[in-house]
C-alpha positions in Angstrom: 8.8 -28.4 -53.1 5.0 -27.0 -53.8 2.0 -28.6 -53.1 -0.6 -29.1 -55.3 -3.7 -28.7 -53.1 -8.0 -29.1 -53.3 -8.5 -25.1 -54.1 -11.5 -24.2 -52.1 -14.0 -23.2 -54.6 -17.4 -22.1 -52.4 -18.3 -22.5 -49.0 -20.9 -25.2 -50.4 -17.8 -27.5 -51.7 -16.3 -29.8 -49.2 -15.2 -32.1 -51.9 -14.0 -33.5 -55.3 -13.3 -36.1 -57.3 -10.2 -36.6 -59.4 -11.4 -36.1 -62.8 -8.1 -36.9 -64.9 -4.5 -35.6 -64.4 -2.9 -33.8 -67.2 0.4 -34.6 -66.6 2.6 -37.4 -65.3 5.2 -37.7 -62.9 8.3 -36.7 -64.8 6.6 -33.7 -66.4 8.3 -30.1 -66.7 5.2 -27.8 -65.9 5.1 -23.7 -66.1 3.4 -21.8 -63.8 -0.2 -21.5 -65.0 -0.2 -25.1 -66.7 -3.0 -26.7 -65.8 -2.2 -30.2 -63.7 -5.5 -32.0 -63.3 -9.2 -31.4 -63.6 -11.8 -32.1 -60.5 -14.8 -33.3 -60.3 -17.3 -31.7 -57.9 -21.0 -31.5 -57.5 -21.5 -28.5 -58.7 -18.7 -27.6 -61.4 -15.3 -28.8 -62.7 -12.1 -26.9 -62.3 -8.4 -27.2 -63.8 -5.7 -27.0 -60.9 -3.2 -24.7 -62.4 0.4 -24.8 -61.2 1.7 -22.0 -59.1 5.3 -23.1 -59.1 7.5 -24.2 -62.2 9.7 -27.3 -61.7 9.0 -31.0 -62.7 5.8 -33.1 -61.4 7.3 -35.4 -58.8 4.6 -36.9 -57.3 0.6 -37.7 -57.2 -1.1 -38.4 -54.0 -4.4 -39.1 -55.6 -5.0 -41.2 -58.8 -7.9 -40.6 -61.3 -11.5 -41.5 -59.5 -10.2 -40.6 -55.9 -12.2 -38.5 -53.9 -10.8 -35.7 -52.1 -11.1 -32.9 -49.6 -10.6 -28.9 -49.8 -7.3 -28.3 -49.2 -5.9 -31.7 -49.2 -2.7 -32.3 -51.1 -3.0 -34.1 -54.7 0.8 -34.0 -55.5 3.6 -32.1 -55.5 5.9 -29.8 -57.7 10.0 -29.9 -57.2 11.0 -26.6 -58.1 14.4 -27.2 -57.7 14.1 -30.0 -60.9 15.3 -28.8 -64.4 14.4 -29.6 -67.7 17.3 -32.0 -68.4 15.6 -33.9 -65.2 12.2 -33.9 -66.3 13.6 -35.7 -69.3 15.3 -38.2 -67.4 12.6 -38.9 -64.9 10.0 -39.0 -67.7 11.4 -42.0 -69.7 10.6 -44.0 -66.8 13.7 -45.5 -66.1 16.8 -43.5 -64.7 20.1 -44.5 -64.4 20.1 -45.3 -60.7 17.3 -47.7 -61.9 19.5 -49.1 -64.5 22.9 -48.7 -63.5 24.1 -51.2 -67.0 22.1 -49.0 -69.4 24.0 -46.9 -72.3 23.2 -43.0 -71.5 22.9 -42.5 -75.1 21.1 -44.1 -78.4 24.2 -45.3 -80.2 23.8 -43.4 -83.8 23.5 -47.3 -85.8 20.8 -48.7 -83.7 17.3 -46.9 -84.9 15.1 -45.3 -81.9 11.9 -47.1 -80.8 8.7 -45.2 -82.2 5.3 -45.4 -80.8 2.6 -46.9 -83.1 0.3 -44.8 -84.7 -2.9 -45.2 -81.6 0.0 -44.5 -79.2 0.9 -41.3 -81.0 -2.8 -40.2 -81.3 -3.8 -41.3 -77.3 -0.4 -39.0 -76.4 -1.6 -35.9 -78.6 -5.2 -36.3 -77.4 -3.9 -36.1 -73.5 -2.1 -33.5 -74.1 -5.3 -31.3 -76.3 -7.2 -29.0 -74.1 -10.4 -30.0 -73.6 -13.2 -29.6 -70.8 -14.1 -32.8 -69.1 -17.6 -32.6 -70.5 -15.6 -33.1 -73.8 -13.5 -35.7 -72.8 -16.0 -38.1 -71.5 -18.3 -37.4 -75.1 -15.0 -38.0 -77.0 -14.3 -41.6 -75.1 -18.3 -42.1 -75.0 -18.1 -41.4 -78.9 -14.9 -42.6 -80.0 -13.3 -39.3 -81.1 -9.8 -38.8 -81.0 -9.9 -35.5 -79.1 -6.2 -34.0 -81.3 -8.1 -33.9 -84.4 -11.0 -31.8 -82.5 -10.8 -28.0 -83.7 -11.6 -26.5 -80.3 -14.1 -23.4 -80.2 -13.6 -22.0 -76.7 -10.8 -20.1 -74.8 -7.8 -20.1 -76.2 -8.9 -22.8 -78.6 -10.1 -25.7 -75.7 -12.5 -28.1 -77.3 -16.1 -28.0 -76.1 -18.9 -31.2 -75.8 -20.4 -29.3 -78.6 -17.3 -29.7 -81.2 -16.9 -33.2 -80.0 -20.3 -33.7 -80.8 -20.2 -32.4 -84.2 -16.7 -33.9 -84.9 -18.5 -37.3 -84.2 -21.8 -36.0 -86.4 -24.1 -37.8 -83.6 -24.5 -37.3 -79.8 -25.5 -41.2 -79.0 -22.4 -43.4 -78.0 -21.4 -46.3 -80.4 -21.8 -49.8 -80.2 -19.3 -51.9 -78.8 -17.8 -53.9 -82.3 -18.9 -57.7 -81.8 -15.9 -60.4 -81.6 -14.7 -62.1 -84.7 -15.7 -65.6 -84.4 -13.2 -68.2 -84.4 -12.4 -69.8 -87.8 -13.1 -73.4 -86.2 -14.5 -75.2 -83.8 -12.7 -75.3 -80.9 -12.8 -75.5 -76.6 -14.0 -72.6 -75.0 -11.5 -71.4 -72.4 -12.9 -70.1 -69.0 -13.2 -66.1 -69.2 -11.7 -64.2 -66.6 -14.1 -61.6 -64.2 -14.9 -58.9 -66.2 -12.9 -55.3 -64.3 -15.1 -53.2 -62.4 -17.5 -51.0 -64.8 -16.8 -53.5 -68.0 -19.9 -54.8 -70.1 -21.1 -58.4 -68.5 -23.1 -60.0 -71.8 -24.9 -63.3 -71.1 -26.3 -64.5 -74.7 -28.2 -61.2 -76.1 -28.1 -59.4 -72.6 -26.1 -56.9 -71.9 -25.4 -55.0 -68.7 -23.0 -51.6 -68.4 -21.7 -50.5 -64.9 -20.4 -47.2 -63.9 -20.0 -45.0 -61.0 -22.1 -41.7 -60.7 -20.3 -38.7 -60.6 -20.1 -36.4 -57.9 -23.1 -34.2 -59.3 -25.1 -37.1 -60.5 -24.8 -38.7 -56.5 -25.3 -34.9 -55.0 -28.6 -34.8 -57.2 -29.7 -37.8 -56.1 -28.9 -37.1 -52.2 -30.8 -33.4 -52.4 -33.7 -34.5 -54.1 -34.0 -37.5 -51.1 -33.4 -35.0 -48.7 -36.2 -33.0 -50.2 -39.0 -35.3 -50.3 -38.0 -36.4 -46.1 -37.5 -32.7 -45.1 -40.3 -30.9 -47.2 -44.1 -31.2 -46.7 -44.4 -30.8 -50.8 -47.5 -30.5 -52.5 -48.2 -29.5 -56.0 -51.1 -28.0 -57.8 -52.0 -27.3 -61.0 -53.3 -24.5 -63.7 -53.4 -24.3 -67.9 -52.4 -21.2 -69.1 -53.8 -19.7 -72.4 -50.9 -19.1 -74.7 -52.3 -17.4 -77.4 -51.7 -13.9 -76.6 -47.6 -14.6 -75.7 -47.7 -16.5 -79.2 -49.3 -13.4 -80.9 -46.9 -10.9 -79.1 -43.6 -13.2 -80.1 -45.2 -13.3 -83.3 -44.9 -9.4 -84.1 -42.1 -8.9 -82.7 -39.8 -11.7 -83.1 -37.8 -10.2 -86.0 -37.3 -6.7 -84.7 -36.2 -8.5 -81.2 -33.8 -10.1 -82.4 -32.1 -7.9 -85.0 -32.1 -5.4 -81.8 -30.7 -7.4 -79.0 -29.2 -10.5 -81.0 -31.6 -13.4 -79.5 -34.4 -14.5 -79.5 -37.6 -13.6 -77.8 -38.6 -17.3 -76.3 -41.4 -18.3 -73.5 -39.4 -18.2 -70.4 -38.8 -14.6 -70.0 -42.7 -13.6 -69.8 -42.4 -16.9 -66.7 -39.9 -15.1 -65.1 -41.2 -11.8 -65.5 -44.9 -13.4 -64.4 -43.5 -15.3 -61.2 -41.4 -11.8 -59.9 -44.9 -10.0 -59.5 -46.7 -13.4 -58.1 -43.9 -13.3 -55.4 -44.4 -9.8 -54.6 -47.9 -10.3 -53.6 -47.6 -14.0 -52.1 -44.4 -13.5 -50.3 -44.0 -16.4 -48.1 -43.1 -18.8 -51.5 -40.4 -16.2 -51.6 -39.0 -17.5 -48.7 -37.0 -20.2 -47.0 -37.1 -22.0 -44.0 -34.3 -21.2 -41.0 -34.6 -23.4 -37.4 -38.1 -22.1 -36.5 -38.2 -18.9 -38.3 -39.2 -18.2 -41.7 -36.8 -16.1 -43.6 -39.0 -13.7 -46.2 -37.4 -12.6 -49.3 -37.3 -9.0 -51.1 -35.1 -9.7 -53.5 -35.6 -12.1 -57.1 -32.7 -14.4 -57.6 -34.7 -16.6 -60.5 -33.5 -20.0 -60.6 -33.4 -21.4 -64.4 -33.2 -25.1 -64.7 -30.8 -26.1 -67.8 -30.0 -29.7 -68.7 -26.1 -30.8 -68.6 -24.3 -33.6 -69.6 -24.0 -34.9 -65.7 -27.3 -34.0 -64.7 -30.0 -31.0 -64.1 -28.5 -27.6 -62.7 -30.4 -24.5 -61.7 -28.3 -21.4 -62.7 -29.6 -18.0 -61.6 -30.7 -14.7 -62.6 -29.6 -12.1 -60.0 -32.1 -9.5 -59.3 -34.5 -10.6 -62.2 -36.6 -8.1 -61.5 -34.2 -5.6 -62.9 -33.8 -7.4 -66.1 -35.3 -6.6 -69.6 -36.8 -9.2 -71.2 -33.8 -9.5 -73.5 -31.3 -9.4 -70.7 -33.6 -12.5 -69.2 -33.3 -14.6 -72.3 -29.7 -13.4 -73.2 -28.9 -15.0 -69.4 -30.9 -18.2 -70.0 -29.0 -18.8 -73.4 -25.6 -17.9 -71.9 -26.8 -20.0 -69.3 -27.4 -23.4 -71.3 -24.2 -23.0 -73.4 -22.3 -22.9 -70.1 -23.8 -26.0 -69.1 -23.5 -27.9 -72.3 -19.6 -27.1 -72.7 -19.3 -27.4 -68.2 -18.2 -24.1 -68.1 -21.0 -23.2 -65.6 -19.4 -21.1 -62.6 -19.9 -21.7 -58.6 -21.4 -18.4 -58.9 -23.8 -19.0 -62.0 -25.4 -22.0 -59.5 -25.2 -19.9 -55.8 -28.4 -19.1 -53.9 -32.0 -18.2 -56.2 -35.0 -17.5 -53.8 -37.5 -19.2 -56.9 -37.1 -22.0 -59.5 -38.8 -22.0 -63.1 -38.4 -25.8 -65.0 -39.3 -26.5 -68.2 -40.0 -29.9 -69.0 -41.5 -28.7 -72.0 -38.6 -28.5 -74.4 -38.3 -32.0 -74.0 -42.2 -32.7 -74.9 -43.5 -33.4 -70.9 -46.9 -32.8 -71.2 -47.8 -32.8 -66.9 -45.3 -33.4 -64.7 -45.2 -32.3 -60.5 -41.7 -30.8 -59.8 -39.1 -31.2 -56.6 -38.6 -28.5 -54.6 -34.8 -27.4 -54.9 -33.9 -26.8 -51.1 -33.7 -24.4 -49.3 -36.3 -23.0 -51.6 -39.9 -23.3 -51.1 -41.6 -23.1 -54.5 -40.8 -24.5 -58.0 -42.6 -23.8 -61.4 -42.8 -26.6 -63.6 -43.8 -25.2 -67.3 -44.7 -27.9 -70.1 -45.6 -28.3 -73.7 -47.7 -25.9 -75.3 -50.7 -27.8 -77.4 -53.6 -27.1 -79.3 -56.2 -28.3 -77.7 -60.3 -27.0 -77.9 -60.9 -25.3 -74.9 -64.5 -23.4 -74.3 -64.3 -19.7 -74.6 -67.8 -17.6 -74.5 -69.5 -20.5 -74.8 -68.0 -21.4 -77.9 -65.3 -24.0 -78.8 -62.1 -23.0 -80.0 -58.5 -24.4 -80.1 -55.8 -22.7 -78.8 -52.2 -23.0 -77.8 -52.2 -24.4 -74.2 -49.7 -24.8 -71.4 -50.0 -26.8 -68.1 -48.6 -25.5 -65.1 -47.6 -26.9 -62.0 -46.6 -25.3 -58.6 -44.7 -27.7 -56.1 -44.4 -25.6 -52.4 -43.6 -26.7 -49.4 -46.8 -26.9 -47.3 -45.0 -26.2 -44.3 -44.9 -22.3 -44.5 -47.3 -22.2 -47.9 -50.9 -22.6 -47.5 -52.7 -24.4 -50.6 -55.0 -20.9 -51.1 -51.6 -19.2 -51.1 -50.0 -21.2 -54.0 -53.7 -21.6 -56.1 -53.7 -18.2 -56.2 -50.2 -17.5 -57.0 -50.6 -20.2 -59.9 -54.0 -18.1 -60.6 -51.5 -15.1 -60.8 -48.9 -16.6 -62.8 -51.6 -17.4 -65.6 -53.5 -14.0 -65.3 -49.9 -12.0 -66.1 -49.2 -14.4 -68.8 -52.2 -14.4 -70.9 -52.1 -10.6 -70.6 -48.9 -9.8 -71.3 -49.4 -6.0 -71.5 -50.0 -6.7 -67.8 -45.7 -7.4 -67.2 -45.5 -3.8 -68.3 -47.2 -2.5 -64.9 -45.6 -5.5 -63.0 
């Protein structure tokens, strides 16, 4: 017998959730099929079997939580094929000592309707869990998905365009009753079902493991921090121009585009180097200074916000920054994001922007003491040599923890940010 055990992923993962088995007791399984997908606050994982023999057993339904290194199930090795067959059915003959051990040739064999036959083929597809929860949030029957990732395993993003719309459908109304007749008493709706009273209608369902983890760090920021944010407009005109020129010749060299968050990055890394301390973190009663650049880059994903990061930014081109930031946000749209991708950063940029925030004041992301919150760029008149002109303007917002950062300290770096910015020559000496 082999156990099917909690992998430990990171030292930062204590737990999981039981995402969704992929196979059922009964099952013949190879070594390297995957067994059941997990849940965690930071990524989800396939458990691959390392032994080949027949599913015997599940510890832990669907929706459980778990530990690292706790035991999910188990694989009988000695099992055979013939077994799996047997034990698969659902009934064997122990169970049903009377029953024939054969279909007799005369009486036709029970087949599964046509929705049984797709549910089986779509449990068996490959398919991240970010693409299983958009197929059952969109009603797409995940077997007729082409799949665009490894080894052909179906992504959010085909399921999305297999549906042609990322909102969920409606729930199809009753029919009503032909006549008139007594209304029987309706039984408690199950756990996370729709409860609709007249026109109103309520949804329950449980968070998932990152969704409650997000919720629980940002808490735990707001008791533990003494945050404080100020504010700054940056002239964008100049970035515009330069993106302008170049934009064409950028891309045909290095395949991407050149986009707003690199000339950030590159602005924050020489900010940090002369305000040091909101390149730091807080350790007991010491203050732990920085001299390296992991950039955090916040990138919306289907379960919530995560802040992937770019190792030693300041060794980066400009392309390898935006090639890492679009790598970056496919990963978290198909939840193929890595432990690694989302470990440590010293400094986080967000970008409320590309969702139209005009001002917002961002959370620190713990351990971390400062956060950059970028925002829409707007015309708007602004007074240059006495004169009034419109230009392309950004707000900016620096959140720090005022524990270790004094407010001169993080105007100034703000000051910084927008000095490097609206000169981008300036990057070149940085």
């Amino acid at each position: 017998m082999a156990n099917i055990v909690v992998p430990e992923v990171g030292e930062s993962i204590v737990d999981a959730r039981v995402a969704r088995w992929l196979k059922k007791p009964g099952d013949a399984v190879a070594v390297g099929d995957p067994l059941v997908e997990l849940e965690t606050d930071k990524i989800d994982l396939e458990v691959s079997a390392t032994h080949a023999g027949v599913l015997s057993r599940i510890d832990h339904q669907d929706g459980a939580d778990v530990k690292v290194g706790e035991v999910l199930g188990e694989v009988d090795e000695a099992a055979t094929a013939g077994a799996t067959g047997a034990k698969g059915s659902g009934a064997s003959a122990s169970e049903s000592p009377g029953a024939p051990q054969a279909t007799p040739a005369s009486a036709p064999t029970p087949q599964a309707g046509p929705s049984a036959r797709a549910q089986t083929e779509a449990e068996k597809t490959r398919a991240t869990p970010a693409a299983r929860k958009a197929a059952e949030r969109n009603e797409v029957d995940l077997s007729q998905v082409r799949g665009s990732g490894d080894a052909g395993r179906v992504m959010r993003r085909d399921v999305e365009s297999a549906s042609g719309a990322g909102a969920p459908k409606e729930a199809k109304p009753a029919p009503a009753p032909a006549a008139p007749q007594a209304r029987p008493v309706a039984p408690a709706p199950p756990p996370g079902a729709a409860r609709i009273e007249g026109d109103r209608r309520e949804t329950r369902e449980r968070m998932s493991k990152r969704r409650a983890t997000i919720a629980k760090r940002l808490v735990e920021a707001q008791s533990t921090a003494a945050m404080l944010t100020t504010f700054n407009e940056v002239d964008m005109s100049a970035v515009m121009a330069l993106r302008e020129r170049h934009k064409q010749a950028f891309k045909e060299r290095h395949g991407i585009g050149l986009g707003v968050a690199s000339f950030f990055v590159k602005a924050c890394i020489g900010a940090l180097r002369e305000f040091v301390r909101i390149n730091a973190e807080i350790q007991g009663d010491e203050i732990v200074l920085k001299h390296y650049y992991d950039i955090g880059v916040a990138v919306g994903a289907a379960e919530g916000l995560v802040v992937p990061v770019l190792r030693d930014a300041d060794r980066m081109s400009f392309a390898e920054i935006e090639q890492g930031i679009r790598r970056f946000a496919k990963a978290a749209e198909d939840g193929t994001l890595t432990l690694a991708d989302l470990k440590g950063g010293t400094f986080t940029i967000t970008n409320g922007g590309v969702f139209g925030s005009l001002l917002s004041t961002p959370i620190l992301n713990p351990p971390q003491v400062g956060i950059l919150g970028l925002h829409a760029i707007k015309d708007r008149p602004v007074a240059i040599g006495g004169q009034v002109a419109v230009r392309p303007m950004m707000y900016t917002a620096l959140t720090y923890d005022h524990r270790i950062v004094d407010g001169s300290e993080a105007v100034r770096f703000l000051v910084r940010v927008k000095e490097l910015v609206e000169d981008p020559g300036a990057l070149l000496l940085e």
